[in-house]
N, C-alpha and C positions, 0 to 999 in steps of 0.2 A: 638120105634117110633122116628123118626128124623124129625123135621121143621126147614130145615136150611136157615140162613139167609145167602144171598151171600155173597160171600167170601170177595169182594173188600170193603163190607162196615164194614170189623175190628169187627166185631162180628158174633158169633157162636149160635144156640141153638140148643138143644136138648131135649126131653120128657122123663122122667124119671117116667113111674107110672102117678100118676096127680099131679108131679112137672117138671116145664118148668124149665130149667140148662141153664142161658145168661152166654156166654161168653166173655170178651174181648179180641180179638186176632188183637193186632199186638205188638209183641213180639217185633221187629226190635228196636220198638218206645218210649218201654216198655210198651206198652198201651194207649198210650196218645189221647186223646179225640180230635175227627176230627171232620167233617162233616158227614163224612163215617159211625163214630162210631153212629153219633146224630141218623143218620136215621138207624142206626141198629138195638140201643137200643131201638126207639121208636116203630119200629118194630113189634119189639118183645115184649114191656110192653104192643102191644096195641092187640098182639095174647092173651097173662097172660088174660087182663080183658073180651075176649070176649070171651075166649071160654071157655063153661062152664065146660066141662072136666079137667081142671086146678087149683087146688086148692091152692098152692101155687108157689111162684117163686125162684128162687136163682141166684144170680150177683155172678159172679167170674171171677176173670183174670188169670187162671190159678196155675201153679205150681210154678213160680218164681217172676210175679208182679203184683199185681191188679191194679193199676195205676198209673202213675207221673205226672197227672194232664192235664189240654189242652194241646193242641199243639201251641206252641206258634206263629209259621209258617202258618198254614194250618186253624188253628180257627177251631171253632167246629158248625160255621153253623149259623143259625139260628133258634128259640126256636120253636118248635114241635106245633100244636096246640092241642093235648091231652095233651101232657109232658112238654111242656115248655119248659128252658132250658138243654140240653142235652139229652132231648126226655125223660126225670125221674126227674128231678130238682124239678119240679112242677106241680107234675101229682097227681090229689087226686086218690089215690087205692083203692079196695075193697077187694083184695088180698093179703095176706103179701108178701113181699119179703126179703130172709136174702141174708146178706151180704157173704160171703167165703172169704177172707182173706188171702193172703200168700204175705211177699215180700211189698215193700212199696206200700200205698194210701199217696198221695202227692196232693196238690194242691184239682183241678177238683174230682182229686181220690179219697180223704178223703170225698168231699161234695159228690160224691154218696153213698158212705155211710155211712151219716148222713141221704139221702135219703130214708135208706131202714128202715126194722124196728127191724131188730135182726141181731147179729154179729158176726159169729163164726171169729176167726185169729189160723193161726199156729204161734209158738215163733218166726219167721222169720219176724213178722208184724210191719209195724210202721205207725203210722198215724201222718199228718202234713199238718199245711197251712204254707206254705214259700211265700205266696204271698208278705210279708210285704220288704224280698229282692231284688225284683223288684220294690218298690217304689205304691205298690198295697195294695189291701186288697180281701180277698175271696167275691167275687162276685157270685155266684154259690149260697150264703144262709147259707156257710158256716160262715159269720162274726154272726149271730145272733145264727143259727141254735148249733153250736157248746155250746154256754152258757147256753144250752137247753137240751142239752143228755151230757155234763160233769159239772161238778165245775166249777163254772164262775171264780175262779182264775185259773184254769186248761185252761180253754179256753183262757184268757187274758194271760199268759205267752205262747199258740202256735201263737196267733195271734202276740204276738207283738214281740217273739224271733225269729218265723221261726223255730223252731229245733221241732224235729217231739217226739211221745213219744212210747215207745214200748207196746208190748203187753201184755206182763207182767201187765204194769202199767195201760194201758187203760182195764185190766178184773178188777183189783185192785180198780180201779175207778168205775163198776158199766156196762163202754162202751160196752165191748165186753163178751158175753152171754158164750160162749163155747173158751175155750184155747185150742191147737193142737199140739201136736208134728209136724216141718215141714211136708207139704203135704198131712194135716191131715185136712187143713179147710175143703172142700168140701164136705167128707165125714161127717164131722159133722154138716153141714148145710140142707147135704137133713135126717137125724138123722130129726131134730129141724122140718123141713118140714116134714117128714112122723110125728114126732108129735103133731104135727098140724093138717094137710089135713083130721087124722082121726074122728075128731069132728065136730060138726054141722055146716057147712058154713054159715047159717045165722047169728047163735050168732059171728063166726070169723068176718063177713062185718060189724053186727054192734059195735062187741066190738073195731076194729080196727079203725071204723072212730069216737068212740068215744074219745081214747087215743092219736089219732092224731091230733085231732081238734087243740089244742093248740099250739101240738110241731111243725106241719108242714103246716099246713092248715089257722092256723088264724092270719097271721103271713105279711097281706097288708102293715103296717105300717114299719115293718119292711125290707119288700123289698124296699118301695121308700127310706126311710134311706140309705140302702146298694148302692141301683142304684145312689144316691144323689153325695153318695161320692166317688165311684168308677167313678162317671165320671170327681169329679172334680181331682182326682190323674190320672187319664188317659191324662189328658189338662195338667201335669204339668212335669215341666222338670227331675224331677226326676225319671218320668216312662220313661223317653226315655232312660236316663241317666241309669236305672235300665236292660234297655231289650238289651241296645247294651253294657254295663257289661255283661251280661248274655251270651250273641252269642261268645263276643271276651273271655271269660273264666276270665274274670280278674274281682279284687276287685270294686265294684262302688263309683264313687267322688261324694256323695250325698250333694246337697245346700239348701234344704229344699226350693227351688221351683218350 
């Protein structure tokens, strides 16, 4: 059975049994979060919660990237009002969703999945907030979210180095549930989903907004923090100085204001 999302909005879904399979497709872009994508994904998180046929979800970007973050041109829209930002950022679930894995989560990338709640990766995998190279910080919930599902020093050295870590490292850690030979995540996520979906759905809703409550849900104080300071590094000249480095390919002359 097929529910597909139109094409132009960079995501895919498909029915698998009673797991809904999101895809991110725009390969060109390597995945990068639009507007297009916002109302893809939200889409389609908001088929996951309502139809009761659906027992689980699964996010993936395919075979070669799950994603490099927003799009730093085109923006990704404005926040969803089930999902908030990216149409999944801040959407309370009652369904699980795992993550699939192959090829970089970067930026936007990595905060969906921190979004989800289980993570297969094939060894191709790497997770990373680079936002701190553009004169940023992860905005998406990744600044807090991330010291939440790894090591706060593990978090503190992606946040403040940029350099992403692999999959190796992030299973090593705890982050990512199922390791894959490339081309292997997906298949190991509807695995993790059919072992799921076959248990009670009630106990799944409420043990899941149990385990969530803290990690992603209770979490207000921590957004105005994040919104606090993202806006005041967006007013400073080092994010300009960050994002026209970034276009022209060259090193950034950061002044620290």
């Amino acid at each position: 059975m097929n529910d597909q999302v139109p094409e132009e909005s960079g995501v895919r879904t498909n029915v698998i049994d009673d797991v809904l399979v999101v895809t991110l497709d725009r390969p060109a872009k390597r995945n990068a979060l639009s507007w297009e994508v916002t109302a893809g994904l939200d889409a389609a998180m908001n088929r996951l919660e309502d139809d009761p046929a659906l027992r689980v979800g699964v996010l993936t970007g395919g075979t070669e990237v799950f994603s490099a973050g927003a799009d730093l041109r085109a923006g990704v829209g404005y926040p969803t009002e089930r999902g908030g930002l990216v149409g999944l950022i801040q959407r309370r679930r009652t369904k699980p969703l795992v993550a699939a894995v192959e090829g970089m989560a970067l930026g936007g990338g990595m905060e969906l999945v921190l979004s989800c709640d289980l993570v297969t990766a094939s060894s191709t995998a790497t997770f990373g907030l680079p936002e701190v190279r553009l004169g940023l910080i992860p905005d998406f919930g990744g600044a807090f979210r991330a010291a939440k599902l790894l090591p706060p020093n593990v978090a503190r050295e992606m946040l403040l180095t940029g350099k992403p870590i692999d999959a190796e490292r992030a299973e090593r850690l705890g982050f990512v549930n199922r390791m894959t030979d490339p081309g292997g995540a997906l298949d190991a996520a509807l695995a993790l989903a059919r072992d799921i979906s076959g248990n009670a759905p009630l106990a799944i809703r409420e043990g899941l907004g149990v385990v969530n409550s803290p990690l992603l849900y209770d979490d207000e104080a921590d957004w105005l923090r994040s919104d606090a300071a993202h806006l005041r590094l967006i007013l400073s000249r080092d994010f300009q100085e960050g994002v026209c480095a970034f276009f022209d390919r060259r090193k950034p002359e950061w002044t620290g204001q």
